[in-house]
PLY file of the C-alpha trace (Angstrom):
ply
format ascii 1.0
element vertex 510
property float x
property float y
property float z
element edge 509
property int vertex1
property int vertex2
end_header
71.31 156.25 211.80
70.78 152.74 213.44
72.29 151.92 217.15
75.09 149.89 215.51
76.24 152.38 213.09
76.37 154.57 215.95
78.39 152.35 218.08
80.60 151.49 215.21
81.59 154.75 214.17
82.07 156.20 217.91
84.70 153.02 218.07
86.23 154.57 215.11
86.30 157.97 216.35
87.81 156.80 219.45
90.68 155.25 217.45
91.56 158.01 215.20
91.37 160.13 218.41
93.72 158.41 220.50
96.22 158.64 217.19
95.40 161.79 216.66
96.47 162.79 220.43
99.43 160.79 219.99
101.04 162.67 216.54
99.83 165.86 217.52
101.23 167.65 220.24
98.64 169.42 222.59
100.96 172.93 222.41
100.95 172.92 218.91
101.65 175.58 217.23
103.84 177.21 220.16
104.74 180.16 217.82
102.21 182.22 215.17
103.65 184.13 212.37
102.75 187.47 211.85
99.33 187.60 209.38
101.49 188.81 206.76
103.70 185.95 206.74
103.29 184.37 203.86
105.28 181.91 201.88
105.44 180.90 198.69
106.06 177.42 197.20
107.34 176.49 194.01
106.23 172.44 192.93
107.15 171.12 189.11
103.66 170.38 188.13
101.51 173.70 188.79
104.21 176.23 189.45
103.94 178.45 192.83
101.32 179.54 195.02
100.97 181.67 198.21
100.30 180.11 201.68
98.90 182.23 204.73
100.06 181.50 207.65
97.09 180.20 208.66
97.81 177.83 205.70
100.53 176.41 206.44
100.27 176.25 210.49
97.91 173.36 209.27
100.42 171.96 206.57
103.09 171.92 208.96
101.56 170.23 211.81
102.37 166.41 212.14
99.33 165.08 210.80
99.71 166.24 207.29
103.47 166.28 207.18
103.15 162.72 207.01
102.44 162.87 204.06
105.23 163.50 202.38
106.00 159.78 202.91
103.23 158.50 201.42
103.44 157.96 197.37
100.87 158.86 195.31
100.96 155.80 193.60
101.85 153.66 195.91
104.79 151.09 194.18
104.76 152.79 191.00
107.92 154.58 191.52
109.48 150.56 190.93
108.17 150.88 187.42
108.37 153.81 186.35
111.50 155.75 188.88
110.43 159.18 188.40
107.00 158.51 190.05
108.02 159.48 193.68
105.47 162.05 194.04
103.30 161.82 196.92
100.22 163.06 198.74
101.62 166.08 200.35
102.57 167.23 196.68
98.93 166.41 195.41
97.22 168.45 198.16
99.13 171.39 197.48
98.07 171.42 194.05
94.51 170.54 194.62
94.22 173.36 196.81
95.79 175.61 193.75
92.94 174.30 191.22
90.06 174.73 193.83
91.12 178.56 194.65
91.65 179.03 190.68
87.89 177.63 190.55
86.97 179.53 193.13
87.98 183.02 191.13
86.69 181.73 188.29
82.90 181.02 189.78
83.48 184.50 191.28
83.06 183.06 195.27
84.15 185.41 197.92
87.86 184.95 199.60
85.91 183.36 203.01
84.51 180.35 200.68
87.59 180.11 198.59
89.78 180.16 201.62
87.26 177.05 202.87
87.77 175.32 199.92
91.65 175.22 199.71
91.56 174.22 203.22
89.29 171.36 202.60
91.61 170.50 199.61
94.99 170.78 201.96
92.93 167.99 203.78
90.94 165.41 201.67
93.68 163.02 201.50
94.83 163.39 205.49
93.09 159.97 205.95
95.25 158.03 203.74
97.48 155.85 205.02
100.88 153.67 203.73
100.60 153.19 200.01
97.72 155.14 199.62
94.84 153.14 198.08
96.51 149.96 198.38
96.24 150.63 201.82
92.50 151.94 201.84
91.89 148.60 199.93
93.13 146.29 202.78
91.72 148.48 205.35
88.18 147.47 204.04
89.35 144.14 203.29
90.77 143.57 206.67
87.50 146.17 208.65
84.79 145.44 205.97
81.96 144.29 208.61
83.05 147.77 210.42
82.97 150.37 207.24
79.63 147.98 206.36
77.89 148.95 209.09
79.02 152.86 209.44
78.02 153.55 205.35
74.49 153.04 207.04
74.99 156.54 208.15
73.40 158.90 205.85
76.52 161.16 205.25
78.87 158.27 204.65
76.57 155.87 202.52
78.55 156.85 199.04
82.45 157.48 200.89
85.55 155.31 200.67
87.18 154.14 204.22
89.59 156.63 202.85
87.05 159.44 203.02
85.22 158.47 206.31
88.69 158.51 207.83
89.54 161.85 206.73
86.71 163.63 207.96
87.05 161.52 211.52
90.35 163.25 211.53
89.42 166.77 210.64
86.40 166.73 213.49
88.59 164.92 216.18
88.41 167.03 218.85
92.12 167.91 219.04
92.45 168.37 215.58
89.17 170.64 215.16
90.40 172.43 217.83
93.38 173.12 216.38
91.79 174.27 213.15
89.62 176.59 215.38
92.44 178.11 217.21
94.41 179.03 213.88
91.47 180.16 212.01
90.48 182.69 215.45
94.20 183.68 215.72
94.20 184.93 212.20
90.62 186.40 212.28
89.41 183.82 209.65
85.89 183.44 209.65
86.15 179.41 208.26
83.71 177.05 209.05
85.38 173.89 210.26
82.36 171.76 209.95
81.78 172.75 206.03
85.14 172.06 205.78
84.88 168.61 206.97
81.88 167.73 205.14
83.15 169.08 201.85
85.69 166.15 202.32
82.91 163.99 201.69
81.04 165.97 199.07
78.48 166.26 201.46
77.82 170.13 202.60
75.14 170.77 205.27
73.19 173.48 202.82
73.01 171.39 199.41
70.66 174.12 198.20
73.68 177.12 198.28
76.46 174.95 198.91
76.78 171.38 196.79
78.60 173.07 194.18
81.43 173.19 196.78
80.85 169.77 197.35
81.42 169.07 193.60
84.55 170.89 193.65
86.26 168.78 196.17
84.41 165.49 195.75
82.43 165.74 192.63
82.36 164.02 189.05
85.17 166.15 187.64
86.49 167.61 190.83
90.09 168.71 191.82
91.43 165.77 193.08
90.78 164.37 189.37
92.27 166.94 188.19
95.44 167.46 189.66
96.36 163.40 189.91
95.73 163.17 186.38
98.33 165.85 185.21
100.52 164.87 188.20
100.52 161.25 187.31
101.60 161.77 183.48
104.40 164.15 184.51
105.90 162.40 186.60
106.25 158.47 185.11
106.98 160.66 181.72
103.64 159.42 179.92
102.57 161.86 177.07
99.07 163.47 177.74
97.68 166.33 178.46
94.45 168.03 180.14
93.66 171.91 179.83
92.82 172.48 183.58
92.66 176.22 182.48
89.96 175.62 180.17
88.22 172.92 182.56
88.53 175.89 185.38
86.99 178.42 183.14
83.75 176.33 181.59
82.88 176.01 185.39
79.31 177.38 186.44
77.19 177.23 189.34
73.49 175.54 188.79
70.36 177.99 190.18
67.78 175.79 190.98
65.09 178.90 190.90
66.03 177.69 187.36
65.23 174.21 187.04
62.40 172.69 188.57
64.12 169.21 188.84
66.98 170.34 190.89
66.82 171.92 194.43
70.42 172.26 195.37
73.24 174.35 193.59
75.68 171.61 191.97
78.60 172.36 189.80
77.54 172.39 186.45
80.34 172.55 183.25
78.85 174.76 180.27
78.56 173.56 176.83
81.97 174.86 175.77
83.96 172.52 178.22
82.28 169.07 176.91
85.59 168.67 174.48
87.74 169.30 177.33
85.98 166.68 179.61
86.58 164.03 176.98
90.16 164.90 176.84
89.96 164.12 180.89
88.08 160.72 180.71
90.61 159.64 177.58
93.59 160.61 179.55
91.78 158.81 182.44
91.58 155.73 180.31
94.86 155.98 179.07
96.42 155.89 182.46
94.63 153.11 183.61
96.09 150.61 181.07
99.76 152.58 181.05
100.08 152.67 184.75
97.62 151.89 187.30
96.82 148.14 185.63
100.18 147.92 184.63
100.85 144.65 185.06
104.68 145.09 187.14
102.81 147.46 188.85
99.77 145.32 190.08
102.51 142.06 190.86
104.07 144.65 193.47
100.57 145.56 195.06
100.28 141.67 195.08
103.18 141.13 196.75
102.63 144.04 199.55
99.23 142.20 200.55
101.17 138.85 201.01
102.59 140.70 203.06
100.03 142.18 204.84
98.50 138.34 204.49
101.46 137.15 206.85
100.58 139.57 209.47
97.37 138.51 209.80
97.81 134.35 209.34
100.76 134.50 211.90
99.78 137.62 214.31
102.22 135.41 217.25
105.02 135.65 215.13
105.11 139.54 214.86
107.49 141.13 217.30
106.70 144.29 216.96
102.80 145.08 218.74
102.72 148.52 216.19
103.27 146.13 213.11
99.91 143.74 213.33
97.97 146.45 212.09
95.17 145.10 214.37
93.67 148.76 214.35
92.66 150.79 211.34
94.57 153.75 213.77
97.63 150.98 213.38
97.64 152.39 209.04
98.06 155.97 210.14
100.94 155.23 212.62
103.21 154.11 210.10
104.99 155.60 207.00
106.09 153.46 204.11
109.57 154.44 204.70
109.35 152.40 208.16
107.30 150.10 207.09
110.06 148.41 205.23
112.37 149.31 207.80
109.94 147.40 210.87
109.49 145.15 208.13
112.73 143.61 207.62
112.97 142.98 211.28
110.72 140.87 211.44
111.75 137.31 210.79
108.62 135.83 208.40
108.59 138.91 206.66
111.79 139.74 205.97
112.16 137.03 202.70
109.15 139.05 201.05
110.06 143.07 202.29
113.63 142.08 200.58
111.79 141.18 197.64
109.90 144.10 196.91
112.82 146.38 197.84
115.13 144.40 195.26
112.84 144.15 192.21
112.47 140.54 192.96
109.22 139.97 191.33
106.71 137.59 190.66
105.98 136.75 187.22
103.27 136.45 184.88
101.83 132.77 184.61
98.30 133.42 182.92
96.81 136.47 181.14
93.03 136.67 181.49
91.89 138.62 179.09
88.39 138.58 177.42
90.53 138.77 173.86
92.32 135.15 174.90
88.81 133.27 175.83
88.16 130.17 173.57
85.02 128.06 173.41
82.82 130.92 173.04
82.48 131.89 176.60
82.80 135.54 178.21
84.29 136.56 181.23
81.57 139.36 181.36
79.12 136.56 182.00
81.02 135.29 184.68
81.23 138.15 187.13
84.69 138.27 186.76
85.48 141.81 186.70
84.34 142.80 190.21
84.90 139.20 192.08
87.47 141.17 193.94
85.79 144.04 195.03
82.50 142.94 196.05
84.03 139.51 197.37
87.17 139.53 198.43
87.25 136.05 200.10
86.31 134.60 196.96
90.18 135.68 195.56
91.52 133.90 198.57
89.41 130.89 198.10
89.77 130.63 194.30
93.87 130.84 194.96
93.54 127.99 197.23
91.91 126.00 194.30
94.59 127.26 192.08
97.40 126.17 194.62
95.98 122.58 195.28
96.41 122.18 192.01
99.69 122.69 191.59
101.96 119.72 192.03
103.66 119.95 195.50
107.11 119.95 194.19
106.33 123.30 192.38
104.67 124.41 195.38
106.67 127.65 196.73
104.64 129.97 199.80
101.11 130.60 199.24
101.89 134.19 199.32
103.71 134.31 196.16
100.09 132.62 194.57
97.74 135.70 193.33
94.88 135.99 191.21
94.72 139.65 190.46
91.67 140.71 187.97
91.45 144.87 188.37
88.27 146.96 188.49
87.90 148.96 185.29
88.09 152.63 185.18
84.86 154.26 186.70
84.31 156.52 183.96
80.40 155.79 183.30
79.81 156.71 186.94
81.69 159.96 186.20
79.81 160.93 183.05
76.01 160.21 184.67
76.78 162.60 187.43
78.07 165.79 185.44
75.94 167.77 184.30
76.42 170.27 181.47
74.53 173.53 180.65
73.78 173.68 176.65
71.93 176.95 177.13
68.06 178.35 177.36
67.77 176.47 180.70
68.58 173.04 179.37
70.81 170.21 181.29
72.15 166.98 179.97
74.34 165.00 181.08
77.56 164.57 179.92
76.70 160.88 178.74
74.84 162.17 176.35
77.53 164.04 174.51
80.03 161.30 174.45
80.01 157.52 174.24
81.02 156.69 177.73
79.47 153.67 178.02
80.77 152.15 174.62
84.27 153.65 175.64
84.38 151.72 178.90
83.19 148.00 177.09
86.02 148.48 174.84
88.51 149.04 177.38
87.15 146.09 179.21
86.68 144.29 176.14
90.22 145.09 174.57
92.46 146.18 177.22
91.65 145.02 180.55
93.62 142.40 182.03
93.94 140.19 184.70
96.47 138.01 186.31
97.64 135.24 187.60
101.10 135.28 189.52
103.31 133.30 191.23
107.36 132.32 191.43
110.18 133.51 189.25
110.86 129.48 188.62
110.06 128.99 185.28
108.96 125.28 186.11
106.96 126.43 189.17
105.08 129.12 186.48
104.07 126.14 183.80
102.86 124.40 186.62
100.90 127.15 188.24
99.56 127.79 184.98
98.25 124.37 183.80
96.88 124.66 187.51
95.22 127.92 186.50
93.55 127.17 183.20
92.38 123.89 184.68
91.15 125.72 187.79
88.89 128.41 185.72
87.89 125.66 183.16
85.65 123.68 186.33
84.26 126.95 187.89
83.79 129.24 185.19
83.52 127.34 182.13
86.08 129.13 180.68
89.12 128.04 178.27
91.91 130.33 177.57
94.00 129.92 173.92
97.66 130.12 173.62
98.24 133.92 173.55
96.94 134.36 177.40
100.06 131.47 177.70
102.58 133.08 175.15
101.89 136.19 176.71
103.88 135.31 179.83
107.05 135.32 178.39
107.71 131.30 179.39
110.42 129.16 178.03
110.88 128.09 174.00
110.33 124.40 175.53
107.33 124.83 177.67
104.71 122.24 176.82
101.44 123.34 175.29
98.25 122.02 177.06
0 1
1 2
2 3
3 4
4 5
5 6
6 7
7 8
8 9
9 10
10 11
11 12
12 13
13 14
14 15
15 16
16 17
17 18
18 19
19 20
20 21
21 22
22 23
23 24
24 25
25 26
26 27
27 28
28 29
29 30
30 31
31 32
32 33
33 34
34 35
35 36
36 37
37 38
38 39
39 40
40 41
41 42
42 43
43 44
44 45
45 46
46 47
47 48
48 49
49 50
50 51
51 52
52 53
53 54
54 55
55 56
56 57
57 58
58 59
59 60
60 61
61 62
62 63
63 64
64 65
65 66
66 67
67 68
68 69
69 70
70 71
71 72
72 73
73 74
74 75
75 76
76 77
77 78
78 79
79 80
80 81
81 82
82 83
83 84
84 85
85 86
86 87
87 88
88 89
89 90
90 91
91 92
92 93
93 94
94 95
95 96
96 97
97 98
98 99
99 100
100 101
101 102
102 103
103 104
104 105
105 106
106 107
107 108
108 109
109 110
110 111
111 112
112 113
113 114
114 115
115 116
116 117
117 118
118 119
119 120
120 121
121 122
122 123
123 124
124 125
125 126
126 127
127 128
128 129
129 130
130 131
131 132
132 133
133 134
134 135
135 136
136 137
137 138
138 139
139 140
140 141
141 142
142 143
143 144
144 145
145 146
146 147
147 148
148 149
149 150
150 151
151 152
152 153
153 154
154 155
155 156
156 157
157 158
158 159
159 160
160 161
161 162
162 163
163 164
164 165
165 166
166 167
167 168
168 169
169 170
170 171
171 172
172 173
173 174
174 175
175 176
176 177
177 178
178 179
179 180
180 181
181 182
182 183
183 184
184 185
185 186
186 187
187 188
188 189
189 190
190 191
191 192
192 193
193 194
194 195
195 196
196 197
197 198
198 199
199 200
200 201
201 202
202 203
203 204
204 205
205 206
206 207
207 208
208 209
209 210
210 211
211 212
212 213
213 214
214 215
215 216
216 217
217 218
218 219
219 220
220 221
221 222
222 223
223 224
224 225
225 226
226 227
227 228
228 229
229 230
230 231
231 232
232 233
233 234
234 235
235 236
236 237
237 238
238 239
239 240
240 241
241 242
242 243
243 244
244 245
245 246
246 247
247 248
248 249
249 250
250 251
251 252
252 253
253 254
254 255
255 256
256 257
257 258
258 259
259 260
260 261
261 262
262 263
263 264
264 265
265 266
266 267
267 268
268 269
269 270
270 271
271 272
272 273
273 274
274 275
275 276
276 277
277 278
278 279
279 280
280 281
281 282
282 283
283 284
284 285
285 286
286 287
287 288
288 289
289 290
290 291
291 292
292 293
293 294
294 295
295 296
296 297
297 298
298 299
299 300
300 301
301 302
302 303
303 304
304 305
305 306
306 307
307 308
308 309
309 310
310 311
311 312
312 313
313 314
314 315
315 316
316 317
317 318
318 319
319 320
320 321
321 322
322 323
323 324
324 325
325 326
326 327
327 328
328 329
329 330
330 331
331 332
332 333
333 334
334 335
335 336
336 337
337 338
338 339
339 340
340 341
341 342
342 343
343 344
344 345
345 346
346 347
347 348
348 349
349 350
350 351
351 352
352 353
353 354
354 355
355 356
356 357
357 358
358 359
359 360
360 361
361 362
362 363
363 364
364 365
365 366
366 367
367 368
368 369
369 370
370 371
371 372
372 373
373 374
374 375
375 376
376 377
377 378
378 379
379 380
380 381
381 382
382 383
383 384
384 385
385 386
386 387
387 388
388 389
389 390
390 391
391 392
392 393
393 394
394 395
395 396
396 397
397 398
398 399
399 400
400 401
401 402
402 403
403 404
404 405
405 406
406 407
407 408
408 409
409 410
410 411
411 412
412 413
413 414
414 415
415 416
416 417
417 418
418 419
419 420
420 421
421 422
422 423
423 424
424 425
425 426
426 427
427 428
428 429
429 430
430 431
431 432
432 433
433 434
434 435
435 436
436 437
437 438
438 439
439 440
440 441
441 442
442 443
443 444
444 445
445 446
446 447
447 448
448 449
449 450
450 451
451 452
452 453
453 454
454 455
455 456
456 457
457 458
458 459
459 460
460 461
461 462
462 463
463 464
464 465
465 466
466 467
467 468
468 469
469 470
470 471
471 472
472 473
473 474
474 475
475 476
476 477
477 478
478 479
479 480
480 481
481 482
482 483
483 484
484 485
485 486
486 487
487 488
488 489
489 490
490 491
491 492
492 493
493 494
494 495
495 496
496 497
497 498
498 499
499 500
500 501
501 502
502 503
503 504
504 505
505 506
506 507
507 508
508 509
C-alpha cells in the first residue's frame, strides 16, 4: 500500500468513525436477552426465519436500523408504487439464502453463523437512495476512492463496499460486535466477517468460497434483489434459488492444479438455472432499472445534489452540503426531502420529485435510431458516464448553449443520461462450473453471454436526453441535441429517436 493510500483511507476511517460514535450509543445494548431468546420474522418474499439474540442485538442497533429508510431501488417506488422495499428487508433475506447455502455445502453452525452475519451487514455502508447515492459519492470523492483502490484488498470494491467494511472494523462498532458475540459465547471472527464484505477472506485457500457467497459471481445479494425486485414492482419472473442453493459445491484445489484457493463452484446440473438468473437479470434491467421514468427521477435527484455543490453559501443547513462522505450516512431519504424543502434553491426541484413533476423525454439515443451508418459503439458512448463523469457535465453545457435562450429553463433540468449495460459478461467469466472427472469451465462457455449482452446493447439499451415539461422548450432542446452529437460524435439520429418522445402532432421535423 503506498503512503497516500494510507493517508487517504485513515481520513476515511476517521470520518466513518466520528459517525459511527455519533449514531451509536457507547452503552449500547444496555439489556441482553436470554440465549434462548429468539425471534422469528415473517417478510413476503422468503417467508420466516429465526434470529438469535445475538442476531438481532446487531439488527437493532442504530446503524442498521437505518436502513429501513433506505429503498432498495432508490425512486422506483414513483414508477412502479409497490416497490417500497428497502435494504433492511434485503439483508434479512440475504442472510436466509447464505445460511440455506451454508446447510447445503454442509459448513459447520460457527461458519454459517459468520456468514449470515456478514450478510446482515454488506449493505450497512449504503447511504440515501442506495446506489444513486454510491454513484455521487464517487462522483463527488473520486480522487479519494482513486487513491484508496490502490490498496490491495479494495482494488476490485465499490465506495459502497469500502464503506461497509470501514464501518464493521470501526472501533466502536467492532467492539460492539465483539461484546455480543463474547456475551453469547459465539466463537465469530469479526475480521472474516468484515472481509467477506468485500469478497476478500484472509485464507483464500479454505475460505474464498465464503467470499463467493457474499460477494461472488452468483452470490446472495444477486440472489435475493433479483426475486425481491420482481415481487415487489409486480414484474413476472422467476429464479429457483432452491435449485441455485442446492447445485452449490466447494472447489478442492488438491484437485486442480490451476487453482490454489477454495472458490464456490456451481455443478453441471445448475448451468440451466444460472441462465434463468442472468435472463431475469436482463429482463430487469430494461423493465426497471433503465426504465426511462425511472432514470429522469435519478436525474433529477443529482440536480439536486448539483445545487448543493454549485451554491454551497446558499445552504442553510451545515448537515445538508454533504461536504463529507460521513455527511451520506447521516441522513435518511425520508429527511432528506424534509431538510430539503427548507431550503430555499432547492425547494422548486424536492417539490418536483415528490409531486411526479417530471422531466420529459426530448431525444432517444438508441443504437436502433442511428442514421448515416455510424455506431454509437464506436463512439465510447456507453461508458462516457462512468469512466468520465465530467464529460456528461461538459457535453450538457454544449447541449444547453445550444438551445435558444428563450427556451432556456435551469441547467438542472438539462441531462444527458446514457446507462451502463448489465454486467452480465463479467458475471459469467468468473463462475466456474464443475462438469465432472475434475473438469472446470466457465460458465461462458455454456451460454452465449457475450452475444446476449450486444443484443441488449444493440436492441434495448437506451439513453436520454431530458429536460422541461414545455413542449416548446423540448423541440428546442432537441434540435439542440441532435445538432450537438452530430459535431462531436458524427452521429445522426432518424425520426423514431424524435417520435419516440411523445412531442406534439405540429412539431417541426429537422
Amino acid at each position: 500500500m503506498s503512503s497516500q493510500s494510507q493517508v487517504e483511507l485513515e481520513k476515511l476511517q476517521q470520518d466513518i468513525n466520528w459517525w459511527i460514535n455519533a449514531i451509536l450509543p457507547a452503552d449500547y445494548p444496555k439489556n441482553f436477552p436470554p440465549p434462548t431468546a429468539e425471534k422469528v420474522v415473517r417478510e413476503a418474499v422468503l417467508g420466516h426465519q429465526v434470529l438469535k439474540p445475538h442476531e438481532y442485538i446487531i439488527l437493532d442497533c442504530p446503524v442498521i436500523q437505518r436502513l429501513r429508510y433506505i429503498h432498495q431501488t432508490a425512486l422506483t417506488y414513483l414508477v412502479y408504487p409497490t416497490a417500497n422495499h428497502t435494504r433492511f428487508d434485503h439483508s434479512l433475506g440475504v442472510a436466509k439464502i447464505a445460511e440455506q447455502i451454508g446447510h447445503s455445502l454442509g459448513l459447520d453452525a460457527n461458519l454459517i453463523e459468520e456468514l449470515r452475519m456478514a450478510a446482515f451487514l454488506h449493505d450497512v455502508g449504503h447511504s440515501l437512495f442506495s446506489h444513486l447515492s454510491e454513484e455521487l459519492i464517487k462522483q463527488k470523492f473520486r480522487t479519494k476512492f482513486e487513491i484508496i483502490k490502490g490498496t490491495p484488498i479494495f482494488e476490485d470494491s465499490s465506495p459502497g463496499e469500502i464503506i461497509s467494511y470501514l464501518i464493521v472494523t470501526s472501533p466502536r462498532f467492532k467492539k460492539l460486535l465483539e461484546n455480543v458475540f463474547e456475551k453469547y459465547n459465539k466463537k465469530l471472527n469479526v475480521d472474516r466477517i468484515s472481509r467477506l464484505i468485500i469478497g476478500k477472506p484472509k485464507n483464500p485457500a479454505k475460505y474464498a468460497f465464503m467470499g463467493d457467497i457474499i460477494h461472488g459471481p452468483f452470490d446472495v445479494d444477486k440472489l435475493d434483489y433479483l426475486i425481491r425486485d420482481c415481487y415487489f414492482t409486480g414484474i413476472r419472473a422467476d429464479v429457483d434459488v432452491d435449485r441455485v442453493v442446492l447445485a452449490c459445491s466447494i472447489l478442492d484445489p488438491k484437485k486442480y492444479s490451476t487453482f490454489q484457493n477454495a472458490y464456490l463452484i456451481v455443478k453441471k446440473a445448475g448451468v440451466n438455472n444460472l441462465e434463468q438468473i442472468v435472463l431475469n437479470k436482463i429482463l430487469l434491467y430494461s423493465a426497471i432499472y433503465h426504465h426511462h421514468k425511472v432514470r429522469v427521477l435519478e436525474c433529477m435527484v443529482k440536480g439536486i445534489f448539483e445545487t448543493i455543490w454549485d451554491h454551497p453559501d446558499e445552504i442553510k443547513n451545515p448537515q445538508f452540503k454533504f461536504e463529507k462522505v460521513s455527511d451520506f450516512l447521516r441522513i435518511n431519504e425520508f429527511e432528506f426531502f424534509s431538510f430539503g424543502k427548507s431550503e430555499p434553491i432547492l425547494s422548486p426541484q424536492i417539490e418536483a420529485v415528490l409531486n411526479r413533476n417530471l422531466l420529459k423525454r426530448c431525444l432517444i439515443i438508441s443504437p436502433n435510431y442511428v442514421t448515416g451508418g455510424k455506431n454509437i459503439e464506436g463512439h465510447d458512448i456507453y461508458n462516457i458516464g462512468e469512466e468520465y463523469p465530467d464529460r456528461i457535465k461538459l457535453l450538457r453545457q454544449f447541449i444547453w448553449q445550444e438551445i435558444p435562450k428563450k427556451f432556456r429553463t435551469s441547467f438542472q433540468q438539462l441531462w444527458v443520461d446514457l446507462p451502463d449495460p448489465p454486467n452480465i459478461d463479467k458475471d459469467a467469466d468468473r463462475c466456474w462450473i464443475d462438469v465432472g472427472t475434475n473438469q472446470l469451465k466457465r460458465l461462458r462457455d455454456f451460454l452465449p453471454y457475450g452475444e446476449w449482452l450486444d443484443a441488449y446493447e444493440a436492441n434495448k439499451w437506451q439513453g436520454h436526453v431530458f429536460y422541461s415539461c414545455d413542449i416548446g422548450q423540448r423541440e428546442a432542446a432537441n434540435r439542440a441535441a441532435k445538432k450537438v452529437f452530430k459535431e462531436l460524435f458524427k452521429i445522426e439520429f432518424d425520426q423514431a429517436a424524435t417520435d419516440g418522445c411523445k412531442f406534439s402532432d405540429n412539431f417541426v421535423k429537422m
